[in-house]
N, C-alpha and C positions, 0 to 999 in steps of 0.2 A: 209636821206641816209641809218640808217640803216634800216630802213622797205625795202627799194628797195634790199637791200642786201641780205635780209633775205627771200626774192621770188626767187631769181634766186642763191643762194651759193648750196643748194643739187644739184638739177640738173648740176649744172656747174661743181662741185665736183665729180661727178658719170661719165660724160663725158671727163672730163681730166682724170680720170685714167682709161680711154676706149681707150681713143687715146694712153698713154702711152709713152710719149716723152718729156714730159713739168714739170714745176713745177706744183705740185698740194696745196702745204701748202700755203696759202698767209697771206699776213700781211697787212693791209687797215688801211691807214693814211687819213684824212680829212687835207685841209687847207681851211686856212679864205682867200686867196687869191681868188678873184673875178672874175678873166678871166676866161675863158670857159675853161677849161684843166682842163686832168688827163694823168695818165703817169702809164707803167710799170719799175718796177728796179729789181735791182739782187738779188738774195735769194729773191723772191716771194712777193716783194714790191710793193704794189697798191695805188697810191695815187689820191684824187678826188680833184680838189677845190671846193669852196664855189660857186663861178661862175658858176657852172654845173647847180646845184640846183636853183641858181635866173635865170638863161635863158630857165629851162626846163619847157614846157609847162603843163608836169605832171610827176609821175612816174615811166613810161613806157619807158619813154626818160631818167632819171636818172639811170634805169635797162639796159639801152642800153650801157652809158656808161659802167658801171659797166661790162658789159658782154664780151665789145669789151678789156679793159685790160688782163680779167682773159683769153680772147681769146690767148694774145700775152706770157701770160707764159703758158699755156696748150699747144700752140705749137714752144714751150720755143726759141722765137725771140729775147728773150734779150744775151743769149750763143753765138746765130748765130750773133747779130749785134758786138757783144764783136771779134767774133773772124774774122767777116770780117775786122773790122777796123783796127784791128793789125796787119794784112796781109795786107790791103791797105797799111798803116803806113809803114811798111818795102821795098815794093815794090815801094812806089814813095821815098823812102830815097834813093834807090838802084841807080833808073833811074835817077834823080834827082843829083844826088851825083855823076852820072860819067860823066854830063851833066857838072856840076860845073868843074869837075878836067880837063875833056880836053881843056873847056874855059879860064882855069888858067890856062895853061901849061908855063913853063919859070915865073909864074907870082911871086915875093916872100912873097905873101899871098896866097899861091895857100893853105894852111892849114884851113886859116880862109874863103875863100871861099870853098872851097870843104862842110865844115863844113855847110855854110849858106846855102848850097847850099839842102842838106842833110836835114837839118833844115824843110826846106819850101818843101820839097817834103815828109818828113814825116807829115806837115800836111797835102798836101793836099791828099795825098794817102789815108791817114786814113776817111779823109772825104767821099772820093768817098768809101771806102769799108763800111761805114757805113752806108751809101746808096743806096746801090747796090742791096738791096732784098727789099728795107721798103716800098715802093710802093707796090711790092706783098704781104708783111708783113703785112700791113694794111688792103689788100682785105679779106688777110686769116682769120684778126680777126674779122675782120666786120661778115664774113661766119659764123664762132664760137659763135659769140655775136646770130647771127640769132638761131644758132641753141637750145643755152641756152634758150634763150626768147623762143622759141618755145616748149621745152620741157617743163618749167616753166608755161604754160599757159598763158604767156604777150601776149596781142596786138599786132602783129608785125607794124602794120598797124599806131599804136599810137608812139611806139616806136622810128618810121621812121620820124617824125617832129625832132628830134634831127638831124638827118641829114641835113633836109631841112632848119634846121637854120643855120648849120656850111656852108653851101653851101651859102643863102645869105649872112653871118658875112666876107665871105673871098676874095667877090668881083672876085675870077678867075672862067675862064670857060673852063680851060684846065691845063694838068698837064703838066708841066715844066720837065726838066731832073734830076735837084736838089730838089724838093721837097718833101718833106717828107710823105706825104698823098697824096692822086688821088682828084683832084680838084671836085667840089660839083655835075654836072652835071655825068660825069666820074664814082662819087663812089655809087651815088643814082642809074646810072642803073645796076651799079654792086650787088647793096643788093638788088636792085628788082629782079634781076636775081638768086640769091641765096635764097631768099625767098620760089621763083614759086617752085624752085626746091627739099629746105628742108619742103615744104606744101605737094611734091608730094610725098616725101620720107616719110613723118610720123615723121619726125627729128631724119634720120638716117644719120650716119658721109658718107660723100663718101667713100669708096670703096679704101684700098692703091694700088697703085701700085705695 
C-alpha cells in the first residue's frame, strides 16, 4: 500500500490544492479487515482495508482506490454529506413530528407519541439527506481518482479492473434510489467516459462554472 501511495500522493497533492475546496492534509490508516473497502472520514481520514490489496489484481488497482478517497476529500464530500444529513435529520423530525401530533390529537400520550413520532423521522430524514448527493459524490471521485492516475503516469486502463471486480462482487446491474455507489455497469461507463475525456484534456480539471 505504501508504494501505491507514494506514485499518486504528489500529484494528488498538487491537484487538490488547484481545486481549492477540500481537504488537502490526509491521514492514511490501513486495516487487517479483508473485505474490499476503504472509506473517507472527517479531518482528512483515509482508510484502506487489507481486502483491497488481496482482491487487487496489481498495483494500478490499489492506486485506484487510493485515488478515488483522496478524490472525496479534495472535493471535500465528507462537510457536504455531514451537513446534508443534519438538515435531513431536522426536516423529517419536523414533518414527521406534525404527522405524530395531529394523529394524537385528544390522545393522553399525545407527548410520547409526537416524540416517537419525531424520533423516526429524524432518522429517516437524515438518511435520505446523506444520500442525496453520494451517487454524484461517487462519479465525482471516481473523475479525481481518474485524473490523479493520469497525471501520476498509472495505467488507467490497468487501474479500471478494480472496477470490474467491484461490478462482478456486487451482483446489481442498476442503481437503486438508496444506494450508495452507481451499480458496476452504471459506474464503468461513467470512468470510461471521464477517462476519454481527462486523455483528451492532458489531465486538466474541467473548467468551474
Amino acid at each position: 500500500m505504501r508504494s501505491a501511495l507514494a506514485r499518486i500522493r504528489p500529484p494528488a497533492d498538487r491537484m487538490c490544492r488547484e481545486m481549492n475546496v477540500g481537504v488537502c492534509d490526509w491521514r492514511f490508516m490501513g486495516s487487517a479487515n479483508r473485505s474490499m473497502n476503504a472509506g473517507a472520514g472527517a479531518n482528512g481520514l483515509i482508510f484502506v482495508n487489507r481486502g483491497v490489496v488481496e482482491y487487487a489484481s496489481n498495483e494500478e488497482e490499489v492506486c485506484l482506490v487510493f485515488a478515488h478517497e483522496i478524490g472525496h476529500q479534495a472535493a471535500n464530500h465528507i462537510a457536504t454529506s455531514q451537513r446534508n444529513q443534519m438538515t435531513g435529520a431536522l426536516i423529517g423530525a419536523i414533518l414527521l413530528g406534525a404527522a405524530g401530533a395531529a394523529a394524537s390529537y385528544r390522545s393522553p400520550y399525545v407527548g410520547q407519541v409526537t416524540r416517537s413520532a419525531m424520533d423516526a423521522g429524524a432518522n429517516l430524514g437524515g438518511a435520505v439527506g446523506r444520500i442525496s448527493f453520494s451517487k454524484e459524490q461517487e462519479r465525482e471521485a471516481d473523475y479525481l481518482a481518474a485524473v490523479i492516475l493520469y497525471r501520476s503516469d498509472i495505467d488507467l486502463d490497468k487501474a479500471r479492473g478494480m472496477l470490474v471486480t467491484l461490478a462482478r462482487s456486487s451482483g446489481r446491474r442498476d442503481t437503486g434510489m438508496l444506494d450508495t455507489h452507481p451499480a458496476g455497469p452504471d459506474r464503468l461507463a461513467s470512468w470510461d467516459r471521464a477517462v476519454a475525456e481527462i486523455r483528451a484534456s492532458q489531465g486538466a480539471l474541467p473548467a468551474r462554472a
